[in-house]
N, C-alpha and C positions, 0 to 999 in steps of 0.2 A: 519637608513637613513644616507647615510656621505652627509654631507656639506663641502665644503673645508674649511681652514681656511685662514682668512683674518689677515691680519699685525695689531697691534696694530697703525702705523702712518695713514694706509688707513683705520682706524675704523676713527680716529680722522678726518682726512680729509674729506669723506664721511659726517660725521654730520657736520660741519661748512658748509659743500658747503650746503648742505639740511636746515637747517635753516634758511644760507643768502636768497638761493632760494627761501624759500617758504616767504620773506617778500612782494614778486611782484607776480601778478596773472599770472597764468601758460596757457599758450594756449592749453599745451595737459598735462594730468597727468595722474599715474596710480593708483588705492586704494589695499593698499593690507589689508587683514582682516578674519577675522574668527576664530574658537577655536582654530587652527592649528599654527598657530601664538600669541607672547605675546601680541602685540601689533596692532594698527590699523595703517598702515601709509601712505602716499600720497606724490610720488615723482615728480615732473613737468620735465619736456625734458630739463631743466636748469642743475636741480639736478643730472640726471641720466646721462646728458654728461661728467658733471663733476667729477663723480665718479669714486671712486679708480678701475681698473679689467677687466679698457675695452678690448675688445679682436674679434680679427678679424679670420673669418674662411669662408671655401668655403662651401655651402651648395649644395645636390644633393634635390630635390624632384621630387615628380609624382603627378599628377592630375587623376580625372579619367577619361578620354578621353582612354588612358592612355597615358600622352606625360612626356618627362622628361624634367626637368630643372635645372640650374644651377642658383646659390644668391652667387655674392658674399657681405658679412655683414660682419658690425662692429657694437657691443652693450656691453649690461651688461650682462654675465651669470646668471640666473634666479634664479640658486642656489643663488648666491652672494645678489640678492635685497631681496630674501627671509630670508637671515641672517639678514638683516637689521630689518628687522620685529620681529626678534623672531620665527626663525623655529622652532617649537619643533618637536622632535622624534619619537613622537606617531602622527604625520600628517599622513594620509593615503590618501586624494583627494584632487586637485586643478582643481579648477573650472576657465574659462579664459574667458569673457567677453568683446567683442570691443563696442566702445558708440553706435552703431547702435544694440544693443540687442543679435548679433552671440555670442555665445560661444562653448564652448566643454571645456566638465570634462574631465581630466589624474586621471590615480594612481598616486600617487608623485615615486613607483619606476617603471614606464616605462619610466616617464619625468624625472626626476634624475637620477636615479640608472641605468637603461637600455643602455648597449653599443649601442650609434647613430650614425653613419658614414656617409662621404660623399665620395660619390664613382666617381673616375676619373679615366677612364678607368681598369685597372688593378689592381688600387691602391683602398685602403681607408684610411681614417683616422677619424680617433675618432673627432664629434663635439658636445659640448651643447646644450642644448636650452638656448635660448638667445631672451632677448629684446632690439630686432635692433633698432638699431639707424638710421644708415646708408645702403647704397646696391648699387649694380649694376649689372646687368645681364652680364658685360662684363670684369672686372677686377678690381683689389683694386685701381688703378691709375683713376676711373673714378667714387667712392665712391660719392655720394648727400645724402642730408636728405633725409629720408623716416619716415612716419607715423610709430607710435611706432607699432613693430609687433611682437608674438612669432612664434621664427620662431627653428626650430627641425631639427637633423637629421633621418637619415632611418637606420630601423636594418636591413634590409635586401635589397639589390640591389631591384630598382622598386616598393619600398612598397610607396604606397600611401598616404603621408603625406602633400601634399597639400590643404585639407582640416582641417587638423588640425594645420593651421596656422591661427591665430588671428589675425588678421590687425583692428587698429582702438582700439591697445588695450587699456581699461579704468578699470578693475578693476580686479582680483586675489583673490580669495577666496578660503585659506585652512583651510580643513574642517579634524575633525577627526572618520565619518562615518566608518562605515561596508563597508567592499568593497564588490560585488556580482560582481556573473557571467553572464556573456550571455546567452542569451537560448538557448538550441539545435537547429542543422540545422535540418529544415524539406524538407521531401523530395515527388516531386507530381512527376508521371507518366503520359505521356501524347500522341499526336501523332503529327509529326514535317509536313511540306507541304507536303514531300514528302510520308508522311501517315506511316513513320517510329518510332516506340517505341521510347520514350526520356524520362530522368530523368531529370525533375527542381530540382536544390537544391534551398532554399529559407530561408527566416528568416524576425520575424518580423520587425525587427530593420534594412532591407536589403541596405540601403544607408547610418547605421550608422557601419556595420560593412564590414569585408571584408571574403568571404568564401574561408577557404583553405581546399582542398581534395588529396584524393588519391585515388588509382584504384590498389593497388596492396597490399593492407594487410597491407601496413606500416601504422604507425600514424602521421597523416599530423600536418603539422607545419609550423610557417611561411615560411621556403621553399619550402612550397609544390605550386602545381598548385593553381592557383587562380578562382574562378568561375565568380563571378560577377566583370571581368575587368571593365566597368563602370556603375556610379550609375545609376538608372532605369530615372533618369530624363536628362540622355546624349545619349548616345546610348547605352542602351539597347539590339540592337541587337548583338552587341558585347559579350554579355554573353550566349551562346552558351549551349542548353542542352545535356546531353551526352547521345549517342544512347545505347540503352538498347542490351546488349549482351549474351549470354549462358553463366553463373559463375562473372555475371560481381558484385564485392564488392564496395563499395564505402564507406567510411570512411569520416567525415569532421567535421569543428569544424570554431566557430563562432571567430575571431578577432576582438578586438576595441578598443576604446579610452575609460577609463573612468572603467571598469569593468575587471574581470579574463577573461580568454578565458573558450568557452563553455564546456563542456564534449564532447564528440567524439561523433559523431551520425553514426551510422552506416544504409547502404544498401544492399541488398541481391537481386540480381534478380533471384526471386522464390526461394522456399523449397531447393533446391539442391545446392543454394550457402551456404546456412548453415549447417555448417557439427560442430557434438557434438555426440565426442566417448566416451561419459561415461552416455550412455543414456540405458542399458543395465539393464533389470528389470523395467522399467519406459517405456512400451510400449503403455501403457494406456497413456502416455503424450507425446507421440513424435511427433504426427501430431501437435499439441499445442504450442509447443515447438519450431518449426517449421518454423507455421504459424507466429506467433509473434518475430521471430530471424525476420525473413525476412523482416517484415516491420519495424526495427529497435526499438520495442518496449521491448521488452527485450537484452540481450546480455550474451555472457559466463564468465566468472570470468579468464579465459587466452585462447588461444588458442587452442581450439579442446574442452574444457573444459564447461560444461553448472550447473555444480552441485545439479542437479536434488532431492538431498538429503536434502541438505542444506537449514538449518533454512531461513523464509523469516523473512525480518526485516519492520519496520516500514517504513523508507528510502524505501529499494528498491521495496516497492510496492505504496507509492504514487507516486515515480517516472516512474514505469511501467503506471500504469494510468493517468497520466500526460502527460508524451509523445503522449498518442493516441488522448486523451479528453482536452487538454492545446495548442493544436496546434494555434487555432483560437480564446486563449481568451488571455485576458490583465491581461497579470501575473504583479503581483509588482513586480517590481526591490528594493523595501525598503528592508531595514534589518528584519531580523526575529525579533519574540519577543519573543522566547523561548530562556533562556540561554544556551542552551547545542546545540543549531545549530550552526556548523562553517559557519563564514561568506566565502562566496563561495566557498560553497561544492557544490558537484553535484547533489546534494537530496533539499538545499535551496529554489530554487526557486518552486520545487512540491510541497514543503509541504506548502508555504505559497499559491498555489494553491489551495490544499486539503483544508486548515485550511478556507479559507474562501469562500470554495465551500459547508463547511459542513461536509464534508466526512469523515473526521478525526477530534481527536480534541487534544489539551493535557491534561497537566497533573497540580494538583491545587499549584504543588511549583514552578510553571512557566518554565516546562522543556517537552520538547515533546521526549525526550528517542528514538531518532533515530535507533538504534542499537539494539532496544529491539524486541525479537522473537516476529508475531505475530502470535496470536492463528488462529485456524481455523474459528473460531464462527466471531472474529475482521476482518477479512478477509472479510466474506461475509457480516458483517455488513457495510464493506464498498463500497463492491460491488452494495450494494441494494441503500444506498445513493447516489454515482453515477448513477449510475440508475435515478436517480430521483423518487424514487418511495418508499421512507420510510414512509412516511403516510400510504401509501396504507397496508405496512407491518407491522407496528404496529397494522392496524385495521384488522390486516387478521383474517380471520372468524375461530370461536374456531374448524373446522373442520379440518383445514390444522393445526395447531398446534396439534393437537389430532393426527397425524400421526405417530408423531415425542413422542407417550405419554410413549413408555417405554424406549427412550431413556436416561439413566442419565448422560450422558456424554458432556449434553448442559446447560448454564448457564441460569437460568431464562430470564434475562434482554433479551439474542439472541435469545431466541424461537421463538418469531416472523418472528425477518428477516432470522432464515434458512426457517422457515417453506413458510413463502411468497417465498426464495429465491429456494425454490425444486419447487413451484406450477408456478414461472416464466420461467422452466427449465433455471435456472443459475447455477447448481450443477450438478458435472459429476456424473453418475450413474455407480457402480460397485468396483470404489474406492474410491471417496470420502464419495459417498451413499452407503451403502447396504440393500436392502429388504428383506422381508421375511413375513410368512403371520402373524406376529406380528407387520407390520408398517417398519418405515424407521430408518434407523442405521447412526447415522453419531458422531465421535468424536467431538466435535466442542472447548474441551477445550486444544488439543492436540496441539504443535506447528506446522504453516503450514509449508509446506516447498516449494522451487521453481516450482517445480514441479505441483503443486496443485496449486501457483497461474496462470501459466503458462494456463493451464484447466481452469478455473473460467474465468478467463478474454476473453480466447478464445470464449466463450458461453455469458461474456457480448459482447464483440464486433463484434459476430456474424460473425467469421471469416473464 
């Protein structure tokens, strides 16, 4: 994290004026505090005018109407009151608090570290975040007091950061949490007045983030198009679904304050936007493959590319059932508690779905082994718990286990849930089952691979 650095005469100067200040009660002050900082401290509108750094700049923002605006401010750089406290290095969130209860969490590097600009006409220029003092919507010559505020610039021309200005600011809390990501965009199909096909893109968090997409293959970014131009509680109609067309892709990914940007969620309208040329001997899995590319539930490893071969992991199978069956629940945003999960990775937020869905579980040195191949047997043991139906599979009757009796290529513990999981038809017949008048043939301690989860999940989700 850089902080700038301050002069040793305006270190000096800053504490006398903050000391004298704080012998007289302050009308407005701000608390700053948390592990992220050494110290806990409390500056009044005395103290903070009087400090060393003040610095005046033009700000651009957007509301979500969407209208734009201009601030011109004079305060303190936020980095600079945050030296005051004892930044330390390993800060990762600030939380920003106005006395009426509003806040909004940042990272400390989108609010510090991220180039913010304010954009006049053709030009920009690089500004801070800053706790204003002063403003005027008209020019530096017409500067008044204003209520302490943080106030930001924009990374990109029309980003929406008028929301994330704090007015009324009263307290600063940095913290040194896990940062996580967003969720993926989800996406609903529907029919518009005019009884025409349309894609909603959506998210649960849909007024704390802002949707960026794309329609042409590229990976969207904050310069891409924006979807939800305003929040659903301004107009709404302004956020416009896109009409559903023949090859139409759609690409998008959740922005916001406070978390990573999402993983890329992708769209397909129909089978035939999803095209995977190395599906070749894997014809038992293409419709599968397919069907679930399409609805954004799986995806390829690069372009044209699906690796139908290729070992599944831990990761990317709670994340495959996560995305279909996670749409409509309340994932945690807290940090994992397995040490070997990165904090926001793209698999994070599944697994702490999985983990406390049941589904999955880890491991007793407190590491869930993301990366770790799963067998075939692990596979449908968690197929059947999502399912919600592992009771039933433990208690399956010794005659569907007896199916499976000269099979030795199943772990004791899985008998159960293949054998429930062949009698629910949840198992593809041919490759991953084979019969014969000896009963049913299935590896189950083999690694699965994409392919075969690709089949299994098409057959739970009934696609």
């Amino acid at each position: 994290m850089i902080i700038k650095k301050i002069t040793l005469t305006a270190w000096v100067f800053t504490l006398l004026l903050f000391f004298q200040a704080n012998t007289a009660e302050a009308s407005e002050s701000v608390k700053i505090h948390g592990n992220g900082v050494e110290k806990v401290l409390t500056l009044d509108r005395a103290t903070l005018e009087a400090t060393a750094g003040k610095e005046r700049h033009v700000y651009t923002h957007t509301n979500n109407f969407p209208s734009d605006k201009t601030e011109y401010a004079e305060g303190i750089p936020l980095e600079n009151v945050l030296k005051l406290a004892g930044y330390k290095p390993e800060a990762t969130l600030i939380k920003v608090t106005a006395s009426d209860g509003y806040s909004r969490t940042f990272t400390c590097q989108e609010l510090l570290n991220d180039p913010r600009y304010s954009f006049n006409g053709s030009s920009q220029a690089r500004v801070p975040a800053l706790i204003q003092l002063k403003g005027s919507a008209k020019s530096f010559n017409d500067l008044a007091d204003k209520e302490l505020m943080l106030i930001l610039g924009q990374r990109v021309k029309g980003e929406q950061t008028s929301p994330w200005m704090v007015k009324y600011l009263a307290d600063i809390e940095v913290t040194t949490e896990k940062i996580t990501s967003w969720e993926a965009v989800t996406f609903t199909t529907g029919l518009n007045e005019q009884k025409q096909e349309v894609l909603e893109l959506g998210h649960k968090n849909y007024d704390l983030v802002k949707i960026y997409y794309t329609t042409d293959e590229s990976e969207p970014t904050i310069n891409s198009k924006i979807y939800n131009v305003s929040a659903s509680y301004y107009q709404p109609q302004l956020n416009v679904p896109l009409p559903i067309k023949a090859g139409l892709k759609v690409k998008a990914i959740a922005v916001g304050a406070g978390h990573s940007n999402s993983e890329v969620a992708l769209w397909n309208a129909g089978e035939k936007a999803v095209q995977f040329n190395d599906l070749a001997g894997f014809e038992w899995a293409q419709d599968a493959i397919k069907a679930l590319g399409a609805k954004g539930i799986i995806s390829g490893i690069a372009e044209g590319e699906f690796a139908p071969q290729q070992n599944l992991t831990r990761a990317m199978f709670v994340t495959m059932l996560g995305r279909e069956m996670a749409k409509d629940s309340q994932v945690s945003n807290s940090a994992s508690t397995f040490s070997d999960i990165e904090a926001g990775s793209w698999y994070e937020q599944h697994v702490n779905w999985a983990v406390s869905k049941g589904i999955v579980y880890g491991y007793q040195d407190g590491t869930f082994k993301p990366h770790t191949p799963l067998t075939v047997e692990e596979m449908v043991a968690m197929v059947v718990r999502a399912s919600g139906e592992e009771q039933q599979a433990l208690n399956a009757e010794q005659n569907l286990i007896a199916a499976f009796a000269k099979e030795t290529r199943i772990s004791t513990w899985a008998r159960p849930y293949i054998a429930y999981a062949q009698h629910r038809g949840l198992l593809e017949q041919g490759h991953l089952v084979k019969a014969n008048e000896q009963g049913f043939f299935i590896n189950g301690t083999q690694n699965a691979n994409r392919a075969e989860a690709a089949v299994t999940l098409k057959l739970l989700f009934k696609l």
